[in-house]
C-alpha positions in Angstrom: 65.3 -34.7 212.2 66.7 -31.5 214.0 63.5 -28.9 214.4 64.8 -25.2 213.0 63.5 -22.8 215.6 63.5 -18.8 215.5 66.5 -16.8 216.3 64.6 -15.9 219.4 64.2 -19.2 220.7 66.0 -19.5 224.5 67.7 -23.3 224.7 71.0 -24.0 226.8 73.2 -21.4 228.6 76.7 -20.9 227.6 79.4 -18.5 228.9 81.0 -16.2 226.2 84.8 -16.3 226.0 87.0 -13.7 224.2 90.0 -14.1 222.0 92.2 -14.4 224.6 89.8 -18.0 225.9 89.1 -15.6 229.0 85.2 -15.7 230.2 83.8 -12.0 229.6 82.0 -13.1 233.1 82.9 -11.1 236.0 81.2 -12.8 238.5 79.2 -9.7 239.5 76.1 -11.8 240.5 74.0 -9.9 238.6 72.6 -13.0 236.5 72.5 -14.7 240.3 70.6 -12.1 241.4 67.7 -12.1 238.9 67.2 -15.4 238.3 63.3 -16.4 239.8 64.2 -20.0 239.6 67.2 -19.8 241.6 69.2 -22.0 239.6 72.6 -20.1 239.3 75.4 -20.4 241.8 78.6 -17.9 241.6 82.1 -18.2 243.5 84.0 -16.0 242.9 87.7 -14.8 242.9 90.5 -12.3 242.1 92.2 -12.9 238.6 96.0 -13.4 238.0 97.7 -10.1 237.0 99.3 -12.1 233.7 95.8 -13.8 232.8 94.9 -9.3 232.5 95.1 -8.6 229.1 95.7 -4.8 228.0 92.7 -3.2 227.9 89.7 -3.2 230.0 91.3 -5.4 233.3 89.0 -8.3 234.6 89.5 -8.2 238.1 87.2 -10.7 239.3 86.3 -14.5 237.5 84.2 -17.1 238.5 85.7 -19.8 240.4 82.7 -21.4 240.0 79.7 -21.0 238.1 76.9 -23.2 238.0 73.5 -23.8 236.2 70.7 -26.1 237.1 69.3 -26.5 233.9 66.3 -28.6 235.7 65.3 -25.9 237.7 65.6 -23.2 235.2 62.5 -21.6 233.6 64.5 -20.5 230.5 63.5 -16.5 231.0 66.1 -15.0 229.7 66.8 -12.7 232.8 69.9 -14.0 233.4 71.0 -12.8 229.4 69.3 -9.4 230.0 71.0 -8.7 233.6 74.7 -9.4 232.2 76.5 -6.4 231.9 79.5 -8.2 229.9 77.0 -9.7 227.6 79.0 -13.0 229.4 75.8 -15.3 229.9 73.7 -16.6 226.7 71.1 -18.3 226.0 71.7 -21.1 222.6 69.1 -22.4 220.4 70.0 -25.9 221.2 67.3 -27.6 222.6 68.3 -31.2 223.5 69.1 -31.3 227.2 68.0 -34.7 228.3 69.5 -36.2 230.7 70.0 -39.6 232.7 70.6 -38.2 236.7 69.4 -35.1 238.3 73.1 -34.5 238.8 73.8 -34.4 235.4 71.6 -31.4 234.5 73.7 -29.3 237.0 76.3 -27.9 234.3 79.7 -25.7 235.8 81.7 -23.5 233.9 83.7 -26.1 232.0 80.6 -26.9 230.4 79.2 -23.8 229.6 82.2 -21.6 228.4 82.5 -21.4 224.7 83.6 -18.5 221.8 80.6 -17.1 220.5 79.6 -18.0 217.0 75.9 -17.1 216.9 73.4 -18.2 218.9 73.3 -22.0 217.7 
């Protein structure tokens, strides 16, 4: 039976996406930066002129953007730091896994449309 924990609770990262199934990161490090575990890892790069929508351009992505959810501390910082409000933390709380390698999650895995924090 799943446990209902508060809206505050801090489980798994994700990577907001917008309308247009672009990440709202912009791989300004920031998140990087801040984290005290040292568990995020950013490569970045320019984005394609076409993948611009009107509005605000994104110049920069993430090439890469990894987590290592074993190392992490679950803080928050990284939420805090985000200017794009790109990185959030989820409520869900079941991250076992079988190999070390499989708690290292890249951006594949962590980008998702936001629908609430669950």
């Amino acid at each position: 039976e799943k446990r209902n924990y508060s809206q505050r609770f801090r489980g798994m990262h994700f990577i907001s996406v917008d309308e247009n199934k672009l990440e709202n990161c912009t791989a300004c490090y920031l998140c990087q930066t801040v984290c005290p575990a040292e568990c995020i890892h950013i490569i970045a790069e320019e984005r394609e002129e076409d993948k611009n929508p009107v509005g605000v351009p994104k110049e920069k992505r993430p090439l890469s953007f990894d987590i290592d959810a074993l190392r992490c501390c679950y803080c928050g910082f990284c939420e805090e730091a985000c200017p794009k409000d790109a990185i959030k933390l989820s409520r869900n709380y079941e991250l076992a896994v079988s190999t070390r390698g499989e708690g290292i999650y890249n951006l594949e895995h962590l980008t998702r449309e936001v629908k609430g924090r669950g």
